[in-house]
N, C-alpha and C positions, 0 to 999 in steps of 0.2 A: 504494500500500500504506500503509496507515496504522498508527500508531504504538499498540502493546497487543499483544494475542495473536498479532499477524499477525511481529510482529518480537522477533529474540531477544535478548538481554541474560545475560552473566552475568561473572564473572571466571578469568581464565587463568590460574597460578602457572607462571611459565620458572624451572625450577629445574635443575640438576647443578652437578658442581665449578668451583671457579676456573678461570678463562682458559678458557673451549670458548667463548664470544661471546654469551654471554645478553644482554648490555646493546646488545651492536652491530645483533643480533635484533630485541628491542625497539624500539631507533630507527629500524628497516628498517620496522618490521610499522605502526609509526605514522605514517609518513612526516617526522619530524621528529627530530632530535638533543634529548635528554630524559635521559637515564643516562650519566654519565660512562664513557670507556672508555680504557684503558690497558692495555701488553702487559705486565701485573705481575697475580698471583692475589691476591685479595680487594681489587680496587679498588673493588667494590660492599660496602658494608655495610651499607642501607637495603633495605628492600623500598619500592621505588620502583614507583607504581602511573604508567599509561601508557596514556591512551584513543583507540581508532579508533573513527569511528561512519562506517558508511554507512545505506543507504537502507534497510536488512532490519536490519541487526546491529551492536551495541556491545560492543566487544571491548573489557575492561579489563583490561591486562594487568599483572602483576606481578614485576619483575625483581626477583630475591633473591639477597643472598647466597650465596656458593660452598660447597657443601657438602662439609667438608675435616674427614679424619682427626686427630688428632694436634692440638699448638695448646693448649700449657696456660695460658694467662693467660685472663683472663673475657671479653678481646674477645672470643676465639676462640669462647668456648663459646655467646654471646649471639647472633653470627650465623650460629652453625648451629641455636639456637634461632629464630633470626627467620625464616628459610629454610624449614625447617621448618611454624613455625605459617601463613605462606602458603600452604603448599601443603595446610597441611588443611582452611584457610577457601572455596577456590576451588572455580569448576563442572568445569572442568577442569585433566590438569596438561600439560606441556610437560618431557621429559627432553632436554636437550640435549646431546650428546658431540661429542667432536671426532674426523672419520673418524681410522680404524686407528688409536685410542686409545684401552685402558680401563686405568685402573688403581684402586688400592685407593680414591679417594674416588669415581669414578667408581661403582665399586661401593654405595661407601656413598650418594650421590645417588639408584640406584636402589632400595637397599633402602627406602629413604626415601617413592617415589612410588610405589612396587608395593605399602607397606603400607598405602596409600589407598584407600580402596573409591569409587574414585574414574575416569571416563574419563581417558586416560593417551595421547598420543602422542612415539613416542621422534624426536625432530628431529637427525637425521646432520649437522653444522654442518662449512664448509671442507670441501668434496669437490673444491674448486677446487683444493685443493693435492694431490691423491691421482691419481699419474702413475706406473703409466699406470691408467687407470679399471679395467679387469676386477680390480683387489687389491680392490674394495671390496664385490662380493657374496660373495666368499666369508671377506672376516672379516665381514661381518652376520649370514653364516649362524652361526657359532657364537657370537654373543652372546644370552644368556640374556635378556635386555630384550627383544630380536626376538620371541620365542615370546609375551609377554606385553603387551606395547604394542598398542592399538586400530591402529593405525598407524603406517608406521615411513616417513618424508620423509626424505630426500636434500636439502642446502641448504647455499646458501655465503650465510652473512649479509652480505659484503660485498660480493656481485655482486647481490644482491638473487634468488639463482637456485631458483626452486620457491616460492617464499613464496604464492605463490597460492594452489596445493594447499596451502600448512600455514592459510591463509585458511580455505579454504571442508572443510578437513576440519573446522576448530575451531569454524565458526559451526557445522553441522550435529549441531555435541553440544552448544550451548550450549543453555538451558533457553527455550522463550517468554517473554518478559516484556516492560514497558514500557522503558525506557532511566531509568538512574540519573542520566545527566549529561545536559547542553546537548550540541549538535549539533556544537559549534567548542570542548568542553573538551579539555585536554589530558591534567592530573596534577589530584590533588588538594592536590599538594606546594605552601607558599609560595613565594615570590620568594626570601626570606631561607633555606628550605632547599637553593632550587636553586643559592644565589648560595655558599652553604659549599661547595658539591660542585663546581661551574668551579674551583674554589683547588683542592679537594685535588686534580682531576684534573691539574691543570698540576704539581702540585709530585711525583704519581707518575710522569708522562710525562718533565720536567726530572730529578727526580735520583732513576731506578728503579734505577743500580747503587749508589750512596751511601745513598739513603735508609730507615730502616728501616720496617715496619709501622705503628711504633708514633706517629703520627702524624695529628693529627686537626684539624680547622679549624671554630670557631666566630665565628657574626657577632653582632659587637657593637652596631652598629648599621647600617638599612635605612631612610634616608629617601629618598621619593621623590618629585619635584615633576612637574609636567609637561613639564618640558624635561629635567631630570637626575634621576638614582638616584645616591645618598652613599651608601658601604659603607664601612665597615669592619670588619676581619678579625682574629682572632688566631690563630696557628697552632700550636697545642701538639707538643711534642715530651719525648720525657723524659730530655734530656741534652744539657747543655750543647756539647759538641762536634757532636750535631745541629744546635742551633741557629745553629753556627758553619757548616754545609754549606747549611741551608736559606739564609743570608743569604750567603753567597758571599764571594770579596774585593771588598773595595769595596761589599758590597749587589748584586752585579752580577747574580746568582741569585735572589734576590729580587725585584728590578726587573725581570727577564725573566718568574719566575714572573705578579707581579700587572701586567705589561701584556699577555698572552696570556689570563693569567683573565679581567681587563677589555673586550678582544675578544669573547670570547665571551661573559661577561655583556649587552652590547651585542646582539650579535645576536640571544639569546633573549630580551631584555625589551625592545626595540625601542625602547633611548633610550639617553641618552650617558649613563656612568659616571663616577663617581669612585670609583675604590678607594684603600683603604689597608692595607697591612700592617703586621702585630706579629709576634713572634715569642715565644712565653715559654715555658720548661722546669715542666713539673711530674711531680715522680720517679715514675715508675711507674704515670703515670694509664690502660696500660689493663689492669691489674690491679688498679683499683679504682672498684669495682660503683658508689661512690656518682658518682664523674665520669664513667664512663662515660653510667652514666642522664642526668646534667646535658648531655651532649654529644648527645641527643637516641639512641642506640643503645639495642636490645632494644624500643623504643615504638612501633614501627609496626605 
């Protein structure tokens, strides 16, 4: 089969609220770890793009932000803006819930994809935790997505359980076309985006009962040689007694943070690391628009 009209190409938007597994999704559907994931809501705040190509279809998929009620500072408001505008640029969307779970963002996630004139399927995430199995057709039956979703998948993102069917439902509404990327891409994302996002995902996994939202990790610099990558990191917070939890006694919290970042920087860029951390307070930065934009948020 050759490459043109005979194969399809288009983009996916995986959208609903915080914490249902959109990122873990993602790293499933692509076969590689690519979106940070932690059991904390709004650990995505990137629409983070993520490509499968096989031999017919290039799937590009789009993890977004959670889309969540309530949330009055500008962060909030930016990534349900960014959430959002993915899901109105894409060929298809993806609603994901988490079984026998709807609540009011859940709600707002759908109002969100159903006001898309757009193919739509509702993807049931964690059925592995739903015991015993017969509770789960009959709360499908009364949710209002059911009636209106192209299709309604059953899937546990981290058994890898059904992802074939949400495969081949998704290629068969994606549009013909050529392939936008190389065979072997993955993101369209830098080194240096992905290398901010292994921090913050350590520092959300490390300290998700101490730490607050308001937390964000910029790289300062990204040189790379053929045998090592130099990083270094600053990790904003907006209060000094933050920056007293992020560094730990002793830096100990700290030093655990950036050698598990470093790990897995390492395994995704497939050289040795040097990291370095900072840590600096700036009052209020995500209630204000202009650092927010400087930290790379609302620009994807």
């Amino acid at each position: 089969m050759t490459q043109g009209s005979q194969t399809r190409c288009g983009t996916i938007a995986i959208t609903g609220r915080p914490n249902v597994g959109k990122s873990t999704l993602l790293n499933r559907l692509i076969g590689q770890k690519l979106s940070i994931t932690a059991h904390k809501p709004q650990t995505t705040r990137h629409a983070l793009l993520g490509i499968n190509t096989t031999a017919t279809a290039q799937f590009i998929y789009i993890d977004t932000p959670g889309i969540h009620r309530g949330g009055r500072k500008t962060l909030n408001r930016v990534l349900n803006k960014t959430a959002s505008s993915a899901a109105t640029g894409a060929n298809v969307l993806v609603l994901v819930l988490q079984a026998m779970t709807f609540n009011d963002d859940d709600a707002m996630a759908y109002e969100t994809v159903s006001a898309q004139e757009l193919p739509w399927l509702l993807v049931v995430n964690k059925t592995d935790r739903v015991n015993p199995k017969e509770r789960l057709l009959p709360w499908l039956s009364e949710l209002p997505a059911v009636q209106s979703a192209d299709a309604v998948i059953p899937v546990s993102a981290t058994r890898g359980t059904n992802l074939n069917v949400l495969e081949s439902e998704l290629e068969s509404r994606l549009p013909y076309a050529e392939f936008q990327f190389g065979q072997d891409a993955l993101t369209d994302r830098s080194s240096k985006f992905l290398a901010s996002e292994l921090v913050r995902e350590q520092l959300t996994r490390f300290l998700s009962q101490e730490l607050p939202y308001s937390v964000s990790v910029e790289i300062e610099k990204f040189e790379q040689t053929e045998k090592i990558a130099n990083i270094s990191a600053v990790i904003w917070v907006e209060k000094a007694s933050q920056k007293s939890i992020v560094i730990g006694k002793g830096g100990t919290n700290l030093k655990e943070i950036g050698s598990w970042a470093r790990r897995e920087m390492q395994r995704l860029f497939d050289t040795k690391v040097h990291l370095q951390l900072w840590v600096k307070v700036k009052d209020g930065w995500s209630d204000d628009a202009a650092m927010i934009r400087g930290l790379g948020y609302g620009s994807d």
